[in-house]
C-alpha positions as CSV (number, residue, x, y, z in Angstrom):
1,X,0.0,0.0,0.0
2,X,1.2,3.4,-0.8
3,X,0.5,7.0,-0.3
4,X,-0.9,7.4,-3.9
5,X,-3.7,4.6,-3.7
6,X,-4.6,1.9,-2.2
7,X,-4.1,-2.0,-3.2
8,X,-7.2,-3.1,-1.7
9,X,-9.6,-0.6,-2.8
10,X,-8.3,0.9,-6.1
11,X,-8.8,4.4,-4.8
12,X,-6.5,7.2,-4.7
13,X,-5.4,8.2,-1.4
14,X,-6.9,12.5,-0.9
15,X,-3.7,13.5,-1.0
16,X,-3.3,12.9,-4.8
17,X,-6.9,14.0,-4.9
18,X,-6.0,17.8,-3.8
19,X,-3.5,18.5,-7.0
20,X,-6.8,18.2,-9.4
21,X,-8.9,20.0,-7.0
22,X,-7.1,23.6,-7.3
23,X,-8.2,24.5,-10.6
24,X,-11.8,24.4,-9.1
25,X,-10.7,26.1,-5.6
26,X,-8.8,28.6,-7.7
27,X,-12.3,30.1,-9.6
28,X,-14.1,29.7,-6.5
29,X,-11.9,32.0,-4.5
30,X,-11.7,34.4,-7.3
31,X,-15.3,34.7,-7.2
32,X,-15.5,34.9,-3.6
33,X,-12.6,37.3,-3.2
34,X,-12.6,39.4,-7.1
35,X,-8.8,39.6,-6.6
36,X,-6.9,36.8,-8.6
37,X,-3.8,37.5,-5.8
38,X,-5.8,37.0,-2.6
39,X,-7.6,33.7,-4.3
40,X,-4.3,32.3,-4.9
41,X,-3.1,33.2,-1.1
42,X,-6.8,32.0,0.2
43,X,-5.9,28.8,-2.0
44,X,-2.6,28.3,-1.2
45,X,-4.0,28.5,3.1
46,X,-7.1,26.2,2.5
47,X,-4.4,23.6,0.9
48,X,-2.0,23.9,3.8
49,X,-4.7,23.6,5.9
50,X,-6.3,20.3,4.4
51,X,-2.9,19.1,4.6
52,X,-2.2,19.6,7.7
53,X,-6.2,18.2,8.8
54,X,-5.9,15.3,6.0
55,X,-6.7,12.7,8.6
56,X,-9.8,14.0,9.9
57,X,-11.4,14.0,6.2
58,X,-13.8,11.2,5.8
59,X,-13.2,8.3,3.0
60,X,-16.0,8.1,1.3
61,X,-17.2,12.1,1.3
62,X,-16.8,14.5,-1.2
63,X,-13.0,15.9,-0.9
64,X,-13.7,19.1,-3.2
65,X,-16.9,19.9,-1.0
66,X,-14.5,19.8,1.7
67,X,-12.0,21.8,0.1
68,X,-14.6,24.7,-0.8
69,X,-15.8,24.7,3.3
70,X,-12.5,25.3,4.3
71,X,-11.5,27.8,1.5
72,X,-14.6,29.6,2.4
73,X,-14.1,29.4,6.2
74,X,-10.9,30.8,6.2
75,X,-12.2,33.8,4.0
76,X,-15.0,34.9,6.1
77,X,-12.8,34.3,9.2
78,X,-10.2,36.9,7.6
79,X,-13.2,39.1,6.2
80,X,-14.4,39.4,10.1
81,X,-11.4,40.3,11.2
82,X,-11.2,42.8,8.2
83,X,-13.9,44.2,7.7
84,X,-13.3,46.6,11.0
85,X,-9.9,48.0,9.1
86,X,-9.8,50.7,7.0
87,X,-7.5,50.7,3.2
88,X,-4.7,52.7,3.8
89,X,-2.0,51.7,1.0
90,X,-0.3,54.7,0.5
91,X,0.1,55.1,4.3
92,X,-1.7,58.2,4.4
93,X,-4.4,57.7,7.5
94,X,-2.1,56.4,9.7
95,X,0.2,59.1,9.1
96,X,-2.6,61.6,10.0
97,X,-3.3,59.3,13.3
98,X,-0.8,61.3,15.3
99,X,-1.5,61.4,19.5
100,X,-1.0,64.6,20.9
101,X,1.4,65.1,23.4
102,X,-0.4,64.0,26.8
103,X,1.5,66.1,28.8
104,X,1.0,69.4,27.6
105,X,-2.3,70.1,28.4
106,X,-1.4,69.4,31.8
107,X,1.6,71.6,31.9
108,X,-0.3,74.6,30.2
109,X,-3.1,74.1,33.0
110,X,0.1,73.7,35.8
111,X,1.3,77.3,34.1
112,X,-2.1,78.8,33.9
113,X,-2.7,77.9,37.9
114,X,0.5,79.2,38.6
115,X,-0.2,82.9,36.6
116,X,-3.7,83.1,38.4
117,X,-2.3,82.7,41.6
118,X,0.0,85.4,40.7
119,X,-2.6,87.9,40.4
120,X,-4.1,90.3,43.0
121,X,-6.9,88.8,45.5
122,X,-9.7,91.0,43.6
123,X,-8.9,90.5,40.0
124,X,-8.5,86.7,41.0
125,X,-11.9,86.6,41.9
126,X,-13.3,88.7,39.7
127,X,-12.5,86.6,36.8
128,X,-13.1,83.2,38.5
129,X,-16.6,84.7,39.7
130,X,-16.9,86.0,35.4
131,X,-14.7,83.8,33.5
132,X,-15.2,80.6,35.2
133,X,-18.3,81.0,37.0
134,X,-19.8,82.2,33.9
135,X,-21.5,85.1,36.2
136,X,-22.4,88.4,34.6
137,X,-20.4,91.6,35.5
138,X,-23.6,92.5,37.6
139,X,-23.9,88.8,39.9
140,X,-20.1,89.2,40.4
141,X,-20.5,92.9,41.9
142,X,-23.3,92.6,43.7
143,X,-21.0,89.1,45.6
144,X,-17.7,91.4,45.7
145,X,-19.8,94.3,46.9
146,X,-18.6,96.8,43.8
147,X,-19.9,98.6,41.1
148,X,-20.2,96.6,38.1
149,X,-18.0,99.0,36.0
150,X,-15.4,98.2,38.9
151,X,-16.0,94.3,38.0
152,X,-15.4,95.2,34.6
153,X,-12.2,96.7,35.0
154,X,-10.9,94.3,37.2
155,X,-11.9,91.0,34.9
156,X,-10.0,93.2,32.1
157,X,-7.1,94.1,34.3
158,X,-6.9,90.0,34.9
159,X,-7.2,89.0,31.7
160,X,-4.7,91.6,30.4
161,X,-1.9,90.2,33.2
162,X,-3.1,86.2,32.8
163,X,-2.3,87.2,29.2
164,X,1.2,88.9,30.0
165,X,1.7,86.3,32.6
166,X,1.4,83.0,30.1
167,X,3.0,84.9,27.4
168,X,6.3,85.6,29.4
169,X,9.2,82.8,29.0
170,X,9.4,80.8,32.3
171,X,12.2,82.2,35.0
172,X,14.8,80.7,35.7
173,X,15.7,79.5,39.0
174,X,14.5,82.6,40.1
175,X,16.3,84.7,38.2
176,X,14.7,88.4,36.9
177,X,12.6,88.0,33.3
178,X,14.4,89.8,30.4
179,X,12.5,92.8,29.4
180,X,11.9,94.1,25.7
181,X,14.0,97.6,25.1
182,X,11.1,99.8,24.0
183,X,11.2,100.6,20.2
184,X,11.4,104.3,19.3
């Protein structure tokens, strides 16, 4: 008895049975697929994989039946996975996919704390009360116990030195900020 048939039954072992079958796999994955390239890689993996499962085909059964069932299981299993991926060949989406920074958002807020704690108790509140409060110059006066053109000045005078404040290159060890020479 030998690989290629066998004595006692005059049949062909599936093994020799598989060469004749890729013509037929071959169309069906093109049809399944459209892409002549990925039916000959979805052929060349439902091949390898009957190979490898050869004994747990059934004598007797239909061995291009069971070639198309794994061909097409091994399709839909790699359309599933997929199907959830977007066609990027040239590399452009991923390129656009860049994270920001994580850290700099929380520095700028560190920096921004840092600046409002610099300013004067009144202008302080005045914008917290305006700015992040979302109170109108009038709510914030009547709770300060000013005028609210005196509100309004002091939100602006805050803003204009939170502004001044961010903009202004960080000290050094505690060393004196450069100042601009005034332009004539």
């Amino acid at each position: 008895m030998t690989d290629e048939g066998s004595a006692s039954s005059g049949r062909q072992s599936p093994k020799v049975d598989l060469i004749p079958a890729i013509p037929s796999l071959r169309a069906f994955a093109v049809s399944v697929c459209g892409n002549p390239d990925r039916a000959d890689d979805l052929v060349q993996e439902t091949l390898v994989k009957a190979w490898s499962s050869l004994e747990s085909f059934e004598e007797g059964t239909n061995l291009t039946a069971w070639l198309f069932t794994i061909l097409r299981n091994i399709y839909y299993s790699e359309f599933r996975k997929r199907r959830r991926e977007a066609a990027d060949p040239d590399g452009e989406y991923a390129a656009g996919l860049v994270a920001p920074d994580s850290q700099d958002s929380h520095m700028e807020f560190q920096d921004f704390r840092a600046a409002l704690q610099k300013l004067p108790l009144d202008q302080r509140e005045a914008i917290i009360l305006v700015a992040a409060s979302g109170m109108s110059y009038e709510e914030a006066a009547e709770i300060c116990g000013c005028a609210p053109g005196t509100m309004k000045s002091r939100v602006n005078r805050a803003r204009n030195r939170l502004a001044e404040l961010m903009a202004a290159p960080a000290e050094k060890s505690g060393g004196a900020r450069p100042v601009a020479a005034p332009r004539d």
